[in-house]
N, C-alpha and C positions, 0 to 999 in steps of 0.2 A: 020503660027504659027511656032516659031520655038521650037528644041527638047526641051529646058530647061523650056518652056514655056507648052508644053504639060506634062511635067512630073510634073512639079508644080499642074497643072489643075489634072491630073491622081491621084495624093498623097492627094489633097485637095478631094477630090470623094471619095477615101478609107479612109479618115481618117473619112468625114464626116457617109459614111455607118459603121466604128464602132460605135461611136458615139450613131447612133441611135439603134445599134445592142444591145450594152452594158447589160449586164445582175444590171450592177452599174449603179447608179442616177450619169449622168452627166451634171453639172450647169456650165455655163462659166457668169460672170460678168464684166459690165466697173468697172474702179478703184475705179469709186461713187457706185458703190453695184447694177446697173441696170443690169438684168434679160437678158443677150441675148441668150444664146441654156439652154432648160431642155429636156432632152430626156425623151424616155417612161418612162425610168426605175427609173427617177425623178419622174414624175406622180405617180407611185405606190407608193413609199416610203411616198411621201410627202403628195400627195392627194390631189395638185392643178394642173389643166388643163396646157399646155404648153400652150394653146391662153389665160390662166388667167395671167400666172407668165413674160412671152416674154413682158418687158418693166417694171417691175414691179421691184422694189426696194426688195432683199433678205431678208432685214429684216422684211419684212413680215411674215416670217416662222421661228423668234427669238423668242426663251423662253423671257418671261419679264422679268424673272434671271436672264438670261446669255447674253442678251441683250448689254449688252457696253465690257463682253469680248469676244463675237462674234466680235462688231465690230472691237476692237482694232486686232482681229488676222486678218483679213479682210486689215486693215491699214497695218500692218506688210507684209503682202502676198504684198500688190500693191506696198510696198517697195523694192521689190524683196527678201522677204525670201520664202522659201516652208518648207513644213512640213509636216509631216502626223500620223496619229493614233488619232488625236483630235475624243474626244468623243461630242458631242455636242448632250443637249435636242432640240426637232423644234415642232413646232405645226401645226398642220393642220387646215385646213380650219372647220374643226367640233370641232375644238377649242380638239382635242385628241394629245398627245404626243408623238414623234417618237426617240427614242435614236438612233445616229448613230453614225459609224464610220467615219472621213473623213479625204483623204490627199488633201491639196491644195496648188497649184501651180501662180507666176505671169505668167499671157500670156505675149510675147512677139514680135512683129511686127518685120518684118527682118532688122531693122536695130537697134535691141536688145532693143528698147523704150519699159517699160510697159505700155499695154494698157488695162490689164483686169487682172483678176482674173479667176483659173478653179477650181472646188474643185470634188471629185470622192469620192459619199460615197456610205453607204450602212445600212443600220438597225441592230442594236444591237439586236443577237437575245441570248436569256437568258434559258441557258439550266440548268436543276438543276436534281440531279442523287439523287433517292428514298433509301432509308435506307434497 
């Protein structure tokens, strides 16, 4: 194996242990909206199992509202724009609502083709200060 080859494999291991470390819901999708990494931190937010959502179409966890402008930012991403601060409502699987924040990113394969979608949110949490 040679050096550039172990240090790809080395960077791919640590980026993967953030990842999973992440105190943030990290989702990575193909450009059709298929489910490939949800980390823990996706689990707690969202409230669906990583063996439920791995293969599983995103729009699963779209408000019926915001449903076509989910998708359309989704189209925009695997265009290659990124962006971040989107508020977006999601639902969980007990059919309960989750506001978060999210930025999302195209993924990009090394020879700069998009092949996916990553988005890095986190739950709206709503503090309100007593009179």
């Amino acid at each position: 194996m040679d050096q550039s080859h172990q240090d790809a494999h080395g960077e791919d291991a640590v980026l993967a242990a953030i990842v999973r470390s992440s105190q943030l819901a990290v989702i990575a999708q193909t450009v059709d909206g298929i489910v490939t990494v949800w980390n823990a931190a996706a689990e707690q937010v969202y409230g669906y199992p990583a063996e439920e959502m791995l293969g599983r179409d995103i729009a699963t966890t779209f408000a019926p509202e915001t449903a076509d402008a989910e998708r359309q930012l989704h189209q925009r991403v695997a265009a290659g724009h990124a962006g971040a601060g989107y508020r977006q409502t999601r639902i969980r699987p007990d059919g309960s609502r989750v506001d978060v924040v999210m930025s999302v990113s195209p993924v990009r394969d090394p020879d700069g083709a998009i092949v996916g979608v990553a988005s890095i949110s986190r739950p709206v949490i709503s503090t309100s200060v007593g009179t």
